[in-house]
C-alpha positions as CSV (number, residue, x, y, z in Angstrom):
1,X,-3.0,-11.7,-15.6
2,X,-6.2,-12.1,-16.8
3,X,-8.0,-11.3,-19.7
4,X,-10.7,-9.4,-17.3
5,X,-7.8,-8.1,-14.9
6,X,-6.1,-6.2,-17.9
7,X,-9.6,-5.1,-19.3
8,X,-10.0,-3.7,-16.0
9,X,-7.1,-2.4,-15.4
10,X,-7.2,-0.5,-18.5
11,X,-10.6,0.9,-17.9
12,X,-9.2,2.3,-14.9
13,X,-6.2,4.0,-16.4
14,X,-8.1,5.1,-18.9
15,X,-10.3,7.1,-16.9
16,X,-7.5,8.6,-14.8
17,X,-5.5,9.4,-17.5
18,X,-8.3,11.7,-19.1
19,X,-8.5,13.7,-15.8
20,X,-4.1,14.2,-15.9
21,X,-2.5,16.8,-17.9
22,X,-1.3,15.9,-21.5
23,X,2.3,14.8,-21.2
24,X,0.8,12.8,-18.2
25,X,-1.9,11.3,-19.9
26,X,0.5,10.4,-23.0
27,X,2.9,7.9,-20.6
28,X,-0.1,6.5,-19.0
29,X,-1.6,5.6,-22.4
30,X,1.8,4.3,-23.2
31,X,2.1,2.2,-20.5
32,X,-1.1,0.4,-21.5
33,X,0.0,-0.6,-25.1
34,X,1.4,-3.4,-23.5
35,X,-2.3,-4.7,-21.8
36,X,-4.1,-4.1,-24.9
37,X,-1.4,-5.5,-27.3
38,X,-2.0,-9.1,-26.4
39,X,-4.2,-11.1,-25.2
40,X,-3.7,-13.5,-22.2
41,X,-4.9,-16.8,-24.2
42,X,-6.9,-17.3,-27.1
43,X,-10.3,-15.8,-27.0
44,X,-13.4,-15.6,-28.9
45,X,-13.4,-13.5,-32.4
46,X,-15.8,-11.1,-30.5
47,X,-13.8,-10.5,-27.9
48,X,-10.3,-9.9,-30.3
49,X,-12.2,-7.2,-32.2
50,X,-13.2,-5.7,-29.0
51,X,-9.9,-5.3,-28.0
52,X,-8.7,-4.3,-31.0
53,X,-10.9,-1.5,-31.2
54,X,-9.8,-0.3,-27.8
55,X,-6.1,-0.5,-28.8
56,X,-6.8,1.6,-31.7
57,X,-9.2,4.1,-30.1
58,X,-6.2,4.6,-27.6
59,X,-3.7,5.1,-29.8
60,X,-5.9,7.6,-31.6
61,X,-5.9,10.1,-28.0
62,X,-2.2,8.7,-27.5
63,X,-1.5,10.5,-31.4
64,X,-3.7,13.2,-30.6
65,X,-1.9,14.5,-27.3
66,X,1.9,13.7,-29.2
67,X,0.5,15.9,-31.5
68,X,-0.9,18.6,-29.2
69,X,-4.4,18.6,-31.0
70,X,-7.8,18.4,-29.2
71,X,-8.9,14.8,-27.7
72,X,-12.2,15.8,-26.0
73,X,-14.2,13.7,-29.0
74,X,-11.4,10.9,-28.2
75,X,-11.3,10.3,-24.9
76,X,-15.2,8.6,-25.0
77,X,-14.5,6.6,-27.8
78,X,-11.6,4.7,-26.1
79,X,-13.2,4.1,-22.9
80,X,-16.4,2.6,-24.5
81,X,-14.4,1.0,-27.2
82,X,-12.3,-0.6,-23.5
83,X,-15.6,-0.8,-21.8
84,X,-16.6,-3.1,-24.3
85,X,-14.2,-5.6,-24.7
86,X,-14.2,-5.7,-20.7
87,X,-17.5,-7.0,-20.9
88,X,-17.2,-9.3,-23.6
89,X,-14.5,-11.1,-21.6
90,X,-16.3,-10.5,-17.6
């Protein structure tokens, strides 16, 4: 898979998993640890801190819905931080 396919695919999970319910949205988010973790080859420093930041910003809402605390502010943070990085590598 692609760098751009897992951006992407991410993106899209992303967007469904802020629409599901909690416990839901916590395996999703889960699920895409994986994706985000590593890259596919080696890419540009631009594009690592790009995805970096999206890891982080989901594991943020994925600590915020363990914990049972609000992730309103959260959820736009991780899809631009994902948004992001999937431009950087389209």
């Amino acid at each position: 898979m692609t760098e751009t396919e897992k951006a992407e695919q991410v993106v899209a999970a992303l967007r469904s998993a802020e629409a599901s319910a909690p416990e839901a949205a916590l395996q999703t988010l889960n699920g895409l640890m994986g994706l985000v973790r590593s890259p596919s080859a080696e890419q540009p420093l631009e594009v690592e801190e790009a995805r970096a930041a999206a890891f982080m910003s989901i594991c943020e809402v994925g600590k915020a819905l363990h914990r049972k605390q609000p992730t309103e502010a959260l959820w736009p943070a991780a899809v631009s931080a994902t948004e992001r990085w999937l431009t950087l590598v389209k």
